[in-house]
C-alpha positions in Angstrom: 208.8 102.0 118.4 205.0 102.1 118.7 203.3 105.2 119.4 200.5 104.3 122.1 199.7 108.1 122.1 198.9 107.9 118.6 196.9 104.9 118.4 195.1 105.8 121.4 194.1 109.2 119.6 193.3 107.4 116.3 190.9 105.0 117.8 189.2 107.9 119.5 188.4 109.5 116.4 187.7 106.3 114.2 185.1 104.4 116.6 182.2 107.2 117.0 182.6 107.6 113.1 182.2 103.7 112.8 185.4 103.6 111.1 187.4 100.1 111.5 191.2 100.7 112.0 193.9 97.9 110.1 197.4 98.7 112.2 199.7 98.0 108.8 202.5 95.9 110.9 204.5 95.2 107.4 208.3 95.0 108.1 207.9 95.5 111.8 208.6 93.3 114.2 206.5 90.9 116.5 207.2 93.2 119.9 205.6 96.2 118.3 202.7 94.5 116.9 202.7 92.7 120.4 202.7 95.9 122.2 199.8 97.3 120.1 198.0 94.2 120.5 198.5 94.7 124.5 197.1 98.2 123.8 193.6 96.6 122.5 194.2 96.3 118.5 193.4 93.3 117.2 193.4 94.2 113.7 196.7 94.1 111.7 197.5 94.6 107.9 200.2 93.0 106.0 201.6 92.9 102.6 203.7 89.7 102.1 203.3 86.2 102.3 205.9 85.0 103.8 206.2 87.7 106.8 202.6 87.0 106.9 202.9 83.6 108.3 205.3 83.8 109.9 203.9 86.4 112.3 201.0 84.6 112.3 202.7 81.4 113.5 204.1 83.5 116.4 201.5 86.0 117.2 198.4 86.0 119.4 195.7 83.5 117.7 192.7 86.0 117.7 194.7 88.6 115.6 192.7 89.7 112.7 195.1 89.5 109.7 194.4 91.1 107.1 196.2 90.6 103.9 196.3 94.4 102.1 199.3 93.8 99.5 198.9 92.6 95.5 198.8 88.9 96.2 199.9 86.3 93.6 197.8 82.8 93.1 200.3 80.7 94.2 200.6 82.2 97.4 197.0 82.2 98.3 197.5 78.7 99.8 199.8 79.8 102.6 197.4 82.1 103.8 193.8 80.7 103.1 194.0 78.5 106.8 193.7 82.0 108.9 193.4 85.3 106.9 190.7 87.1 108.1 190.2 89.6 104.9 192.0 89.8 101.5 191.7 93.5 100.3 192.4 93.7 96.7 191.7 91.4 94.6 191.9 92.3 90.8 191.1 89.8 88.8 188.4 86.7 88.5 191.6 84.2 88.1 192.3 85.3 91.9 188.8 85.4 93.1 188.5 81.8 91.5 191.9 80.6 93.4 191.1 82.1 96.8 187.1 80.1 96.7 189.2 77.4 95.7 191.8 77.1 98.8 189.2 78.8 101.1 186.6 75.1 100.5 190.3 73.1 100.9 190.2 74.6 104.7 186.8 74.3 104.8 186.0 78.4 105.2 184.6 81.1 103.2 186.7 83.8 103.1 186.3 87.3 102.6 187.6 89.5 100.4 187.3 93.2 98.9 187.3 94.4 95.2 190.6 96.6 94.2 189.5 99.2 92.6 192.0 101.6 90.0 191.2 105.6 90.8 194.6 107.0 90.9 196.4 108.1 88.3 199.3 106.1 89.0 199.6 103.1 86.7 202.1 101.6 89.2 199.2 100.6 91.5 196.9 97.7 90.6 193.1 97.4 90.2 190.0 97.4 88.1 188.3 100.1 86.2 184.6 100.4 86.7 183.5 98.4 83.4 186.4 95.6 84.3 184.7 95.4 88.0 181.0 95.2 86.4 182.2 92.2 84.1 184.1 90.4 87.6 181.0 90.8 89.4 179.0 89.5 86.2 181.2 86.8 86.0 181.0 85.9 89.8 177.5 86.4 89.7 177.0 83.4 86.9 179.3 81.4 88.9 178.2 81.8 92.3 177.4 78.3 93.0 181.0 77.4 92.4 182.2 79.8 94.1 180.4 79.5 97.4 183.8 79.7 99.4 183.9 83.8 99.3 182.1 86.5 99.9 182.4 89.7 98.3 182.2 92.0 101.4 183.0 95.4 99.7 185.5 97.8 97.9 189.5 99.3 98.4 191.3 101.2 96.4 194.1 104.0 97.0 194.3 107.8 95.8 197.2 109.2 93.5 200.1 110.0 95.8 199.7 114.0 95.7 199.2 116.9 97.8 196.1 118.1 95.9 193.4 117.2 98.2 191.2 118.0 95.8 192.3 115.6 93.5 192.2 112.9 96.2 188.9 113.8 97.2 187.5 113.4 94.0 189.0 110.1 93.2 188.0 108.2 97.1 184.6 110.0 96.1 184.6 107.8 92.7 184.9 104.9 94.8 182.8 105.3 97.1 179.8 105.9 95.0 180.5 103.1 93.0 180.4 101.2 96.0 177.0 102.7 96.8 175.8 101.7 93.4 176.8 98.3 93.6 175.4 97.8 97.4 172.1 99.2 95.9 171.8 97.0 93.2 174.5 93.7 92.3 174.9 93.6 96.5 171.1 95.0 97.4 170.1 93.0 101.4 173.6 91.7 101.3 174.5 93.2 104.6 177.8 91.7 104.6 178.5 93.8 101.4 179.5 96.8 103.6 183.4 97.6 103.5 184.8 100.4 102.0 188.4 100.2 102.6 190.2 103.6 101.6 192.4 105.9 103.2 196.2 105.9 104.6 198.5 107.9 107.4 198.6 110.4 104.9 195.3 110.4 103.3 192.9 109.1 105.7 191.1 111.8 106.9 189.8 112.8 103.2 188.6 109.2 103.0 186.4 109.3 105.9 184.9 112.6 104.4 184.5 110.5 100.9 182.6 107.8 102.8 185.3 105.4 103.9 184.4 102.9 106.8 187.9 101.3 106.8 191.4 102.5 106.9 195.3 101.1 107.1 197.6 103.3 109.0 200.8 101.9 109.2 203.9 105.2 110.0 201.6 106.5 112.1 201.4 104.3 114.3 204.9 102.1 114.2 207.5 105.2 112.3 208.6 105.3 108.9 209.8 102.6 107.0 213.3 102.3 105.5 
């Protein structure tokens, strides 16, 4: 069941901050991303192929999908015709295979960095010196890589209650992000996301600086 109430409140808080709201619609069905489509959202976070299609396929045509989950090389294809942003890539081999399905469909699509800052090794990402030698590499190719555009950073905090800790480790981001929109990134104004911040966390990201967040039990329950 979507929570209007919720959204309603959310988006009153998030738009005089500037902050962009992805509804994260993963395992919910069409109705309740229909519903919160008929609200006003238009942008939607999900985190497997597959579902990802076929929602698409059914869906509303000027829904913003937004692809938020670790996603494999070979599935790139399935998604390159529409996706509006793919938020964590983590590796050149991916950059290279999304720039390369992207010119097949004739688009350039946009994608965000994953960056590692929680002391979980179950979630995926780059250390700083690994995302200096991507964008090094990127940045030799470019020419052949003319199909996408580096539009920012994401990353997720350690699962915890220690605000503290979570602070400091969105705050890492963020400055990094700052650093590379002075210099790799400098009059690049579409070098502007920084996507951090969930249901649980996402207030502490907009005080570190985030500009985007994906609230997903908030808005449609828990997942079971």
């Amino acid at each position: 069941m979507v929570n209007i109430a919720a959204w309603e409140g959310l988006v009153n808080e998030l738009n005089p901050q500037g902050v962009t709201l992805i509804a994260v619609s993963k395992t919910k069905p069409n109705e309740d991303i229909q519903a919160l489509y008929n609200a006003g959202q238009r942008d939607f976070g999900e985190n497997y192929v597959q579902e990802l299609t076929d929602k698409q396929a059914a869906l509303p045509k000027d829904i913003r999908w937004h692809y938020i989950g670790h996603l494999q090389g070979n599935k790139v294809k399935y998604i390159a015709p529409f996706v509006h942003l793919i938020h964590a890539v983590d590796s050149y081999k991916l950059l290279k295979e999304i720039n390369k399905e992207a010119a097949k469909n004739n688009r350039v699509i946009d994608v965000l960095l994953q960056m590692h800052i929680a002391d979980e090794e179950t979630k995926f990402g780059l250390d700083e010196s690994e995302l200096v030698e991507l964008i090094s590499s990127y940045e030799t190719q470019k020419a052949e890589l003319a199909n996408i555009r580096i539009c920012g950073l994401m990353g997720m905090a350690t699962n915890t209650t220690d605000e503290q800790k979570i602070s400091e480790e969105f705050s890492t981001l963020h400055n990094f992000f700052k650093k590379l929109a002075a210099t790799n990134f400098a009059g690049k104004d579409y070098f502007k996301t920084c996507s951090m911040g969930m249901t649980s966390d996402y207030k502490i990201a907009i005080e570190s600086g985030s500009n985007m967040v994906r609230i997903g039990s908030l808005l449609f329950g828990s997942r079971y």
